[in-house]
C-alpha positions as a Markdown table, in Angstrom:
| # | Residue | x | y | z |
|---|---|---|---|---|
| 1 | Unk | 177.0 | -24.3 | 113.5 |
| 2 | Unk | 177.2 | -21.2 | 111.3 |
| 3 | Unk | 179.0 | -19.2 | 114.7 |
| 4 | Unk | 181.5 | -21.7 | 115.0 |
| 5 | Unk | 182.2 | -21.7 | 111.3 |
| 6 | Unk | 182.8 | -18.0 | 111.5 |
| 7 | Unk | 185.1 | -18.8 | 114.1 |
| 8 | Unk | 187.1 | -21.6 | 112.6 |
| 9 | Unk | 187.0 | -18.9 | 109.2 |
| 10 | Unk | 188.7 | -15.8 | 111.1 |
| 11 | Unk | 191.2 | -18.1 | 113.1 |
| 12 | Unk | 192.6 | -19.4 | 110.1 |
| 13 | Unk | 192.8 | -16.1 | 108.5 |
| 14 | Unk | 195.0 | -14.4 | 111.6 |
| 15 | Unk | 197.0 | -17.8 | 110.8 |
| 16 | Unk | 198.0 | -16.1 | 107.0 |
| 17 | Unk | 200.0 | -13.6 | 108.7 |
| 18 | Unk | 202.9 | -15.9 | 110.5 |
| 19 | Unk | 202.5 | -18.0 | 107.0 |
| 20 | Unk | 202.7 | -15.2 | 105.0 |
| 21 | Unk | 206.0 | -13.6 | 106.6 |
| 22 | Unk | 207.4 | -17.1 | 106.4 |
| 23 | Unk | 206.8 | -17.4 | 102.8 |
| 24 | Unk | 208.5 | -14.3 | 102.3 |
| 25 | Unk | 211.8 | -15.0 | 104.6 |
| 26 | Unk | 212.2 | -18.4 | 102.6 |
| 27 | Unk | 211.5 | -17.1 | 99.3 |
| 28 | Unk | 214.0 | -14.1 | 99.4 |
| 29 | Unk | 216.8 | -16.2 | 101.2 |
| 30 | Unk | 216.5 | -19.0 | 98.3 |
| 31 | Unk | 216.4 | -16.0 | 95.6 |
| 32 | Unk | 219.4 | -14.0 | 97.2 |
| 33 | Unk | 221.6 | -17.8 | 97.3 |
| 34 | Unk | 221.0 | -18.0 | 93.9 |
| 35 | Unk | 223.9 | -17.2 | 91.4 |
| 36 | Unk | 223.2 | -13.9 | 89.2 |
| 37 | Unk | 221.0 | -11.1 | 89.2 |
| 38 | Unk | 219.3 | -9.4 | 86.8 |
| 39 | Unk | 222.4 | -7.5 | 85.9 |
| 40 | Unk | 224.4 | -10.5 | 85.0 |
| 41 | Unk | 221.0 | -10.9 | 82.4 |
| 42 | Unk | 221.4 | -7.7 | 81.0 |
| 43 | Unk | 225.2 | -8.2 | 80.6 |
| 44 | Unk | 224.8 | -11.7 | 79.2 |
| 45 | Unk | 222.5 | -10.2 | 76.5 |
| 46 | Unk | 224.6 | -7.6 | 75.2 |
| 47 | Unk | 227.8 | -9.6 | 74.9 |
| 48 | Unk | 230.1 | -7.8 | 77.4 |
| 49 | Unk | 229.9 | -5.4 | 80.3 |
| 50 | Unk | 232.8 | -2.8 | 81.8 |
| 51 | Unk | 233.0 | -3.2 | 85.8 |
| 52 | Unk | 231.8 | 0.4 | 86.2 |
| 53 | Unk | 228.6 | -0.9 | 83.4 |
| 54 | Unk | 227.4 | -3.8 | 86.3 |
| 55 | Unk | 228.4 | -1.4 | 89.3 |
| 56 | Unk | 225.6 | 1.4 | 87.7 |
| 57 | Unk | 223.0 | -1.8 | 87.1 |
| 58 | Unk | 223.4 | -2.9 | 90.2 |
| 59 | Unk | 223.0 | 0.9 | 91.5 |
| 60 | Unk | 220.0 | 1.0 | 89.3 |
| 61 | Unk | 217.9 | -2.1 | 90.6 |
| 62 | Unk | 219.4 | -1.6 | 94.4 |
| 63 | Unk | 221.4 | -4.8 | 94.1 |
| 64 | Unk | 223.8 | -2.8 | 95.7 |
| 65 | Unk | 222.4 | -3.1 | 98.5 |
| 66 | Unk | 222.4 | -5.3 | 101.8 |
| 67 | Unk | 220.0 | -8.0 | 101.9 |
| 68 | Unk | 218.8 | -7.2 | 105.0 |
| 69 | Unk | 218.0 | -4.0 | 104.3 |
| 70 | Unk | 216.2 | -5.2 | 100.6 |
| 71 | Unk | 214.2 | -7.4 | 102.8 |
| 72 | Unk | 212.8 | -4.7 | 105.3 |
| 73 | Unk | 212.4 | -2.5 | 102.6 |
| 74 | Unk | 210.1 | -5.5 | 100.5 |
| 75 | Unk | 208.2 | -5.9 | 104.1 |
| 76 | Unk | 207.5 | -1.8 | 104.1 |
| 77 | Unk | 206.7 | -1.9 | 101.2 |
| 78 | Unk | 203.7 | -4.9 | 101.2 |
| 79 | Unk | 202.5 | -3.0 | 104.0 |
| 80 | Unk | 201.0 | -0.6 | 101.6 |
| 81 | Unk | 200.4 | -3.0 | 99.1 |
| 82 | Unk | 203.2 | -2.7 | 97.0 |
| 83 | Unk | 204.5 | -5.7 | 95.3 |
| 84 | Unk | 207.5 | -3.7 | 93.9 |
| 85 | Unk | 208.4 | -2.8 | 90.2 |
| 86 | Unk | 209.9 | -5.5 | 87.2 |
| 87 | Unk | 212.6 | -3.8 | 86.0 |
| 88 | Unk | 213.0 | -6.4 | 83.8 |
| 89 | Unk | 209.3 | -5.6 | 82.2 |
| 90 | Unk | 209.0 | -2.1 | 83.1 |
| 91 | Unk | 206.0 | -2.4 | 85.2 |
| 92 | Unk | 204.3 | -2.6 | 88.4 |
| 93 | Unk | 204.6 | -6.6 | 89.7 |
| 94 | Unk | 201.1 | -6.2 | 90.9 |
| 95 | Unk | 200.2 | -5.3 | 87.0 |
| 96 | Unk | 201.7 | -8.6 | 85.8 |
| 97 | Unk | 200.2 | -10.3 | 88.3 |
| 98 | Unk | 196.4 | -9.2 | 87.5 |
| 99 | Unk | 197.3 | -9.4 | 83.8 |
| 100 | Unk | 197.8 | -13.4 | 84.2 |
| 101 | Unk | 196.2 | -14.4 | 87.2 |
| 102 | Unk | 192.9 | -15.0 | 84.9 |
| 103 | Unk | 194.3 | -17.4 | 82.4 |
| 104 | Unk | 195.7 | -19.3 | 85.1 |
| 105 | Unk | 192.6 | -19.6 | 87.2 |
| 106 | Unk | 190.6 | -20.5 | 84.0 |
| 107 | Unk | 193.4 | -23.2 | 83.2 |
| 108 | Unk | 193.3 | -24.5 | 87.0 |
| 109 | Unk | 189.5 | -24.6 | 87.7 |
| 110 | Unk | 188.9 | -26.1 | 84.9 |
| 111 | Unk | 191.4 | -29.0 | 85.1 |
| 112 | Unk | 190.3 | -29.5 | 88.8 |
| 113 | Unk | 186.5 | -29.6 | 87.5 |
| 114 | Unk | 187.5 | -32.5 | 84.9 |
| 115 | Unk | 189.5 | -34.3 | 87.5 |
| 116 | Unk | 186.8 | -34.6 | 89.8 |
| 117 | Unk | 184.0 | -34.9 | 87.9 |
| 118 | Unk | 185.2 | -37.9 | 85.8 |
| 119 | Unk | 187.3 | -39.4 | 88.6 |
| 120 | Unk | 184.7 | -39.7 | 91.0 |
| 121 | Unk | 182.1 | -41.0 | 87.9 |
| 122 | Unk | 184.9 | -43.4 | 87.4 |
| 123 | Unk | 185.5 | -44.1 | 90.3 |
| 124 | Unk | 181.8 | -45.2 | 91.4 |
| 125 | Unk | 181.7 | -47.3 | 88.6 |
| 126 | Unk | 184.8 | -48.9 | 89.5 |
| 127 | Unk | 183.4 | -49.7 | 92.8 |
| 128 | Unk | 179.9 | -50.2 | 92.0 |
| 129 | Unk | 181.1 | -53.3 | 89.5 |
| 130 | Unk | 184.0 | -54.3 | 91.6 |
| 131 | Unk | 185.9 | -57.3 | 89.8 |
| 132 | Unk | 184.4 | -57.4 | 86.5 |
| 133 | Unk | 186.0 | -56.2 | 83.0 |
| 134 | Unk | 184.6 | -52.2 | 83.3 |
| 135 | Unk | 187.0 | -52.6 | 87.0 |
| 136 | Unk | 189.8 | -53.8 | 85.2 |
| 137 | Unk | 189.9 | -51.2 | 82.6 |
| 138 | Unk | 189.2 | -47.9 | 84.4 |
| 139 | Unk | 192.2 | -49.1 | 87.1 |
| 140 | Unk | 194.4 | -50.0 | 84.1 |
| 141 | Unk | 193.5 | -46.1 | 83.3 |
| 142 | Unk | 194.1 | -44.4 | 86.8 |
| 143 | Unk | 197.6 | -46.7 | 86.6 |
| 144 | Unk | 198.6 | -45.3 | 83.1 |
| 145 | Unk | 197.6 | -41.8 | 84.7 |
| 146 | Unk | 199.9 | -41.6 | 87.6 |
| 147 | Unk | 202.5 | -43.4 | 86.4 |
| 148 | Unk | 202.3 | -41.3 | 82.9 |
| 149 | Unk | 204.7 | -37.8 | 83.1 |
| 150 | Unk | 202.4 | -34.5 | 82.7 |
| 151 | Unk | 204.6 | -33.2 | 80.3 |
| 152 | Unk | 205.1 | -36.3 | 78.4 |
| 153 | Unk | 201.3 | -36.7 | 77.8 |
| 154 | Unk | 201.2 | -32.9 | 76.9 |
| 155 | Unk | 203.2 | -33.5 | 74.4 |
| 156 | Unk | 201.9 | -36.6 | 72.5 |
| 157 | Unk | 198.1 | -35.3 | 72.4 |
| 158 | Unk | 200.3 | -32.0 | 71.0 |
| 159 | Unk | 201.6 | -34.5 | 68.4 |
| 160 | Unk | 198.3 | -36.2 | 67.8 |
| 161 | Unk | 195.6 | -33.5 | 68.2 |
| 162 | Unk | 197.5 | -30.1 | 66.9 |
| 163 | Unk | 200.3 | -31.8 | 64.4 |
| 164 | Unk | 199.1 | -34.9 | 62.9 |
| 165 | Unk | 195.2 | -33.9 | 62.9 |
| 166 | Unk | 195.1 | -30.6 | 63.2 |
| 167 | Unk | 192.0 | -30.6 | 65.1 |
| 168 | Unk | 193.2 | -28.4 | 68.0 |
| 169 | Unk | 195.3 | -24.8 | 68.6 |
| 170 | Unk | 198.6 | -26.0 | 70.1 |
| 171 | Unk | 199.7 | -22.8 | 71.9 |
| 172 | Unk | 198.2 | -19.8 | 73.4 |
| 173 | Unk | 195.1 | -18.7 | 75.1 |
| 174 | Unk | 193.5 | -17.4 | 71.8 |
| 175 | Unk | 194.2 | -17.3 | 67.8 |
| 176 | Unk | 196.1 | -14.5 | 66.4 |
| 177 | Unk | 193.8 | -11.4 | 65.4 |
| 178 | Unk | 191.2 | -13.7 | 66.5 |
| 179 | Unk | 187.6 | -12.7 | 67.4 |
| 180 | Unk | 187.5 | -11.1 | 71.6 |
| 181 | Unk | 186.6 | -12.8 | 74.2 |
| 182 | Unk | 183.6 | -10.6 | 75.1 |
| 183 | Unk | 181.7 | -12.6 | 71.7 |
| 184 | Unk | 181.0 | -16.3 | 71.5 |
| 185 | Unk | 183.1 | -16.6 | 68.3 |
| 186 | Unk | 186.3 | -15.7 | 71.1 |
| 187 | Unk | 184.7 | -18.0 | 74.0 |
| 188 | Unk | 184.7 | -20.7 | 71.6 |
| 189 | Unk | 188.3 | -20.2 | 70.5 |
| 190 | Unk | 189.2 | -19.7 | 74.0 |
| 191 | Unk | 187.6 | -23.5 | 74.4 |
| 192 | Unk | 189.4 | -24.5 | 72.1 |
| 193 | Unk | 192.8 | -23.7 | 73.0 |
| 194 | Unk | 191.7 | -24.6 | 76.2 |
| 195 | Unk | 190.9 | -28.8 | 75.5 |
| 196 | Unk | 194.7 | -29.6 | 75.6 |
| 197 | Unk | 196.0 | -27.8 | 79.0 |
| 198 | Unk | 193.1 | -28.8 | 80.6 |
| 199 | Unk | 193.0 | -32.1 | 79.4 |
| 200 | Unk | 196.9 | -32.6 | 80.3 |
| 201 | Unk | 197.0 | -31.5 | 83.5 |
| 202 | Unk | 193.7 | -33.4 | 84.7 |
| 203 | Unk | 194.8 | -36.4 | 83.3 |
| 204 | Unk | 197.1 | -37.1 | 86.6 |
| 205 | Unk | 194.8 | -35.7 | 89.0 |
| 206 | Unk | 191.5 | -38.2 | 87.3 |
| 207 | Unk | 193.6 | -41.0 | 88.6 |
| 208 | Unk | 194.2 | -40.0 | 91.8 |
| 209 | Unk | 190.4 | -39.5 | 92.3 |
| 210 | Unk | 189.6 | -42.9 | 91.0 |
| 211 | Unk | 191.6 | -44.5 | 93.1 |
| 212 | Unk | 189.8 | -42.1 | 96.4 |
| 213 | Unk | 186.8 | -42.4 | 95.4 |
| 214 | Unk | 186.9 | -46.1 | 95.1 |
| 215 | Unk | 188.5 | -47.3 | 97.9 |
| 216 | Unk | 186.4 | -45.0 | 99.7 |
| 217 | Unk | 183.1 | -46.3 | 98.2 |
| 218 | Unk | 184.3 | -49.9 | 99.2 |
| 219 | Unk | 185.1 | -48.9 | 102.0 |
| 220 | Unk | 181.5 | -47.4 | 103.1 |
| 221 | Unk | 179.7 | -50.4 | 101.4 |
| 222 | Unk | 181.2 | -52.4 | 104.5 |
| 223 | Unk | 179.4 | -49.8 | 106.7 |
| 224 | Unk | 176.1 | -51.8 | 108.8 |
| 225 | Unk | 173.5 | -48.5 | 107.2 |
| 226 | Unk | 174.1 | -50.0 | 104.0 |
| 227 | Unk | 173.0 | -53.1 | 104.5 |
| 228 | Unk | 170.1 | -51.6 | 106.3 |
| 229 | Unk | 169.5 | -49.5 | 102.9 |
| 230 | Unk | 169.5 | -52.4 | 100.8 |
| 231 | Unk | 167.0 | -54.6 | 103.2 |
| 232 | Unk | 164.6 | -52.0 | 103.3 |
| 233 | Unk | 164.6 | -53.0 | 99.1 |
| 234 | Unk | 166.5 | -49.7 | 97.8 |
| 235 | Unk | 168.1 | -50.3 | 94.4 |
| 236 | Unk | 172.1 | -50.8 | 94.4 |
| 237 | Unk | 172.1 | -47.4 | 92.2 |
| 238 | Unk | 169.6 | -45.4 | 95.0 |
| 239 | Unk | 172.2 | -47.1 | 97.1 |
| 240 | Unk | 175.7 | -46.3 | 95.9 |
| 241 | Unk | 174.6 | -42.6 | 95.2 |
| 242 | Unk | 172.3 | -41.4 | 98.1 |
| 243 | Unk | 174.0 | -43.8 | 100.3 |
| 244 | Unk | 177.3 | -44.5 | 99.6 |
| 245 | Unk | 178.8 | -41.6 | 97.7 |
| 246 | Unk | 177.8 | -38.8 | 100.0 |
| 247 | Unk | 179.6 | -40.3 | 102.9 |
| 248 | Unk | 182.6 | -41.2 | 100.2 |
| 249 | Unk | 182.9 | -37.8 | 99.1 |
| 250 | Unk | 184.4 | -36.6 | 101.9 |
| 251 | Unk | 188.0 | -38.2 | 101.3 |
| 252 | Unk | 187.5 | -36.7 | 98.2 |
| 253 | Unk | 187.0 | -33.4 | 99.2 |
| 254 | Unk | 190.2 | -33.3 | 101.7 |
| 255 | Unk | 192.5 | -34.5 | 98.5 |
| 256 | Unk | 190.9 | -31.5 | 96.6 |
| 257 | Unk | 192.5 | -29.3 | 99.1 |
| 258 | Unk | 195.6 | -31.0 | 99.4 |
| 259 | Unk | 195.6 | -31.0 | 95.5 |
| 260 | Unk | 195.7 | -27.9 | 95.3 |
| 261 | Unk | 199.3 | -26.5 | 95.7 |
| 262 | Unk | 200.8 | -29.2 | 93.1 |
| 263 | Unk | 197.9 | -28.3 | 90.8 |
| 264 | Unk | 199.6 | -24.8 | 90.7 |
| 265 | Unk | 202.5 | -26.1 | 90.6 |
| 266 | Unk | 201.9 | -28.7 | 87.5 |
| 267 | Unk | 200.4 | -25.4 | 85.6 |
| 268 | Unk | 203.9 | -24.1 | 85.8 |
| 269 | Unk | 205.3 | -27.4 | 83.2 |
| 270 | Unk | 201.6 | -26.8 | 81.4 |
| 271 | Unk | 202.0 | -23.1 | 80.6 |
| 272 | Unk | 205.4 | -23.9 | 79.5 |
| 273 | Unk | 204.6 | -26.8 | 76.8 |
| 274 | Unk | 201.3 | -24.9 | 75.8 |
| 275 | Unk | 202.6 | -21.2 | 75.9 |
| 276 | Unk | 199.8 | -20.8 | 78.8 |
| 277 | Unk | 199.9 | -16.9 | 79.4 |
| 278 | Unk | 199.4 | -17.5 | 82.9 |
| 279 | Unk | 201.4 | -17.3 | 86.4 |
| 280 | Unk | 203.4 | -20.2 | 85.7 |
| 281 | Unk | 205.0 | -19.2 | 82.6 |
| 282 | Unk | 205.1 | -15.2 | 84.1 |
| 283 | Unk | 207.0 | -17.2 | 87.1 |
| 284 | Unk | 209.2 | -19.5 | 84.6 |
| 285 | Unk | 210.2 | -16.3 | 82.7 |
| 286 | Unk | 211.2 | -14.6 | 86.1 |
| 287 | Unk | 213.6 | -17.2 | 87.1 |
| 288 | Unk | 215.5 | -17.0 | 83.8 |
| 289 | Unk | 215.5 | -13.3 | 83.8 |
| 290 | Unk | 216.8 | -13.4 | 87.5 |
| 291 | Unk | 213.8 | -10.8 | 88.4 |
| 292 | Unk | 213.3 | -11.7 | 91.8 |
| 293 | Unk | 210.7 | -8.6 | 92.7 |
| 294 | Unk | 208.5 | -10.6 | 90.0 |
| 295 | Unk | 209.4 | -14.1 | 91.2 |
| 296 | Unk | 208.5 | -13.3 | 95.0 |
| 297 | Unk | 205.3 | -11.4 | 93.8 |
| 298 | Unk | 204.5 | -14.4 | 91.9 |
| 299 | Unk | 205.5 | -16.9 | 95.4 |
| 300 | Unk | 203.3 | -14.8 | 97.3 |
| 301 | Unk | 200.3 | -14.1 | 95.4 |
| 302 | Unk | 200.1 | -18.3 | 94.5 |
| 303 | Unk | 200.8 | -19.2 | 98.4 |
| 304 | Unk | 198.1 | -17.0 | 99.3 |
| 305 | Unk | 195.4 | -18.1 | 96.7 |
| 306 | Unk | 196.5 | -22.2 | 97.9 |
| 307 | Unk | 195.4 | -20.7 | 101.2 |
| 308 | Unk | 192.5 | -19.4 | 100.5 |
| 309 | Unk | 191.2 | -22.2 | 98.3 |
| 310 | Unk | 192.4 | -24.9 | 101.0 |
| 311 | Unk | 190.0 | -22.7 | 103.4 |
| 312 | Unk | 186.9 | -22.8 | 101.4 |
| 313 | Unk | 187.5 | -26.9 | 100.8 |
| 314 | Unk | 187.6 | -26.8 | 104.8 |
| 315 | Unk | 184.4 | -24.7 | 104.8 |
| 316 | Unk | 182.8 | -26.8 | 102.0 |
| 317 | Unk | 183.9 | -30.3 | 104.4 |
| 318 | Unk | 182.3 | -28.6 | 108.0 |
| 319 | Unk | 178.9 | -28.4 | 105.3 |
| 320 | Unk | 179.0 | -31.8 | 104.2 |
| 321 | Unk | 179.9 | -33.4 | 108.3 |
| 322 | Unk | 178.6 | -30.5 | 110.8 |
| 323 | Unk | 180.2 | -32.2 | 113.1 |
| 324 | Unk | 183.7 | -31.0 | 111.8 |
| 325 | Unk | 182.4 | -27.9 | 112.7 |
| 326 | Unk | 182.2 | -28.1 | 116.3 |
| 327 | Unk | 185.3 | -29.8 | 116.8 |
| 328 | Unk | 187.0 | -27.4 | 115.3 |
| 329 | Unk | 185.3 | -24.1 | 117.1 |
C-alpha cells in the first residue's frame, strides 16, 4: 500500500508541470485582453498624461513590449523562481505573496474546519432522526445556507454583531496598536476578528456537508452490514458512528477536495467585506491597479496550493479505502 501511494503521490506531481504552464498561458492571455495597464492607473490618478508621459510608463514597466516576448521572459524568469516585481507596490511579487499567504490560510482552514465539523455533526443527526422535528429544522438550515449569498450574510452578522452589539471587530486581522500575535492577549484578538470571516464563509459550505453527509448516512444504513451490526444487539449510536459514519465519510472527504478551489475563491468576496489582509483582497487590489506581475503571481501561487491540498485529500481517501490505492498505482 504505502509503494503504490508513493506512486500515485509523484505521478500527480509530474502532472503540476503541464497544469502549471497552462495556468500561466490562460492567465496572461486573459490579463493582456483586458483594457488598461498599469499606466492607464497612474495616468487616471494624476488627472492627465502627455503621449510622450504614457510612452516612458509604458518604457518603464515593459508594456512596450510584445506579448510574446513578456510571456517567455515570465517563463525564464519562474525558472529561477522569480515571480517578478509590483511596480505598483515597489516590491518583489514573491514578498507580497508570503506577507498574505498566512492570513489567508488561517481564514481558509479555519472556515473549512467549521464547515466540516458541524456539517457532518448535523448532518448525522439529521440522518440518525430521519423525519422527526430536529430533521426538519437542521434541513430548513442547510436550505437557508445555500440558497443565502456569502456576502449578503457577511454583511448582516456585520450589522448585528460589530454595529448594533458591538460584540465583535468588523475589519482587519488585528486591533490597531493592539497587543502581537506572539502573546495570548494578540491570539485572542486575532480570534476575535476571526469569528466573522470564518463564520461567513462556512456558513455555505455547513450546508453543503449536511446535505453529504446525510444522504450518505442513509444511504449506508440500507447497506446488509448494518443490519448485521444492529442484530448482533449494537446500539443505534455504536451503530451510526463506528458503523455508518466511517463508510459515509468518504463522500465527504472527495467534496472537501472539490471544495477547495471555490473556498479560495469565496475568501476573495470575504477579504473584501471584512478588510481580510490576505490573497484575496492582495488579488482584488491587483485587478484594479491593472498590476498583472501581481495578479498572475497571485493565479499561480492559489492554483498551485488547490493542487496540493486536492492531493493530500486524495492521500487522506487511499487511508480511509486502501483499496483506492491499488487501483490507482
Amino acid at each position: 500500500m504505502n509503494a503504490s501511494i508513493f506512486t500515485y503521490i509523484a505521478r500527480r506531481l509530474l502532472q503540476l508541470v503541464p497544469i502549471v504552464f497552462l495556468i500561466i498561458l490562460v492567465t496572461f492571455a486573459l490579463l493582456r485582453l483586458a483594457p488598461g495597464d498599469l499606466a492607464d492607473v497612474i495616468a487616471g490618478e494624476s488627472g492627465s498624461a502627455t503621449p510622450e508621459y504614457m510612452a516612458q510608463l509604458r518604457s518603464q514597466f515593459n508594456l512596450d513590449l510584445p506579448a510574446s516576448t513578456v510571456f517567455f521572459n515570465y517563463l525564464g524568469n519562474l525558472l529561477h523562481f522569480d515571480l517578478g516585481f509590483s511596480f505598483r507596490h515597489g516590491m518583489p511579487v514573491a514578498d507580497l505573496i508570503v506577507d498574505r499567504v498566512g492570513p489567508t490560510l488561517v481564514l481558509m482552514l479555519t472556515s473549512i474546519t467549521l464547515a466540516t465539523v458541524i456539517g457532518v455533526a448535523l448532518g448525522v443527526l439529521s440522518a440518525r432522526y430521519r423525519g422527526s422535528l430536529l430533521d426538519e429544522a437542521i434541513s430548513t438550515i442547510s436550505t437557508l445556507g445555500f440558497a443565502t449569498p456569502v456576502f449578503w450574510v457577511g454583511l448582516v452578522l456585520i450589522v448585528v454583531f460589530a454595529v448594533n452589539l458591538r460584540w465583535l471587530p468588523s475589519a482587519g486581522m488585528s486591533s490597531i496598536g493592539g497587543p502581537p500575535l506572539t502573546s495570548w492577549a494578540g491570539i485572542v484578538d486575532l480570534l476575535r476578528h476571526l469569528i466573522l470571516p470564518a463564520s461567513t464563509l462556512a456558513f455555505f459550505y455547513l450546508s453543503i456537508y449536511v446535505r453529504v453527509t446525510r444522504s450518505a448516512m442513509l444511504e449506508v444504513y440500507g447497506l446488509d452490514f448494518v443490519r448485521t451490526a444492529r442484530a448482533k444487539g449494537l446500539s443505534e449510536s455504536r451503530v451510526a458512528i463506528r458503523h455508518v459514519l466511517r463508510n459515509a465519510l468518504l463522500p465527504v472527504v472527495t467534496l472537501t477536495g472539490l471544495q477547495l478551489a471555490s473556498l479560495l475563491g469565496g475568501s476573495i468576496v470575504i477579504e473584501t467585506i471584512f478588510a481580510w489582509p490576505g490573497l484575496g483582497r492582495l488579488a482584488y487590489d491587483a485587478v484594479f491597479n491593472r498590476d498583472i506581475n501581481l495578479l498572475m503571481g497571485v493565479f499561480l501561487f492559489s492554483s498551485l496550493l488547490v493542487v496540493l491540498m486536492n492531493l493530500f485529500v486524495d492521500i487522506l481517501y487511499a487511508v480511509l479505502d486502501p483499496r483506492i490505492a491499488g487501483r490507482r498505482s
